[in-house]
C-alpha positions, 0 to 999 in steps of 0.5 A, a space after each residue: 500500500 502507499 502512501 501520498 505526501 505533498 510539498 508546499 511547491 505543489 509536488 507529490 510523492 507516491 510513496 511504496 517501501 523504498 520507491 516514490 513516484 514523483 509528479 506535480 499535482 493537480 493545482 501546479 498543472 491548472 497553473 501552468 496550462 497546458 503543458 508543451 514539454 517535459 525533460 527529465 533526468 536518466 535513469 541512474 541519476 542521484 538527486 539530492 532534496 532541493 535539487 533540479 529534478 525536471 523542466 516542465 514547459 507550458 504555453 505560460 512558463 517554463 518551471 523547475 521541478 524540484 526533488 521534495 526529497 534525495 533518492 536515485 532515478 530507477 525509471 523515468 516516465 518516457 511516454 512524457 517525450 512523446 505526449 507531455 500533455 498526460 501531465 495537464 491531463 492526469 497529473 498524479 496518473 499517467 502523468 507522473 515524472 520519475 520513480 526515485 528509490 529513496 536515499 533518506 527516508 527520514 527527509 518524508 517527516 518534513 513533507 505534508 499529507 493529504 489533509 495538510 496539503 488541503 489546508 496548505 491550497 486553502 491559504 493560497 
């Protein structure tokens, strides 16, 4: 079973023993529009929390995605390249970034669950 964490920078990680799915979230999306192009880091890249994990290009702005925690690429979503519009469409589905195999779990106890994310948009 996972478990869902947010960032305040409107990232999300799906959260399944050692491995995240990480992606941006509904709201991040709705702000940038429809999405035109995603870069993403190989498979094999170590990132550290806070660092640049991807580039996301709309018809507004082209945004950096940053690592909400440290961890090693295991998968990159390919189909991204193809149709990075899946990101507009299904963010936190087919439109997730990477898979992170988790370096230091310990940096999740400063990320906010679903109902602290909840509150985090309201203030917004």
């Amino acid at each position: 079973m996972s478990t869902i964490y947010f960032t305040k920078d409107h990232e999300y990680l799906r959260v399944d023993g050692d491995v995240a799915i990480v992606g941006v979230t509904d709201y991040a999306q709705a702000q940038l529009g429809d999405i035109v192009f995603v870069e993403l880091p190989p498979a094999g890249k170590k990132i550290e929390k806070g660092q640049a994990l991807a580039t996301i290009e709309s018809v507004k702005a082209a945004s950096e995605v940053y690592a909400p925690v440290s961890g090693e690429v295991v998968e990159i979503n390919a189909a991204l390249e193809a149709a990075p519009g899946r990101v507009s469409e299904d963010p936190q589905g087919e439109g997730w970034f990477v898979k992170l195999r988790l370096t230091a779990k310990d940096e999740l106890a400063e990320l906010l669950d679903s109902v602290g994310y909840e509150a985090h948009l309201r203030t917004l």
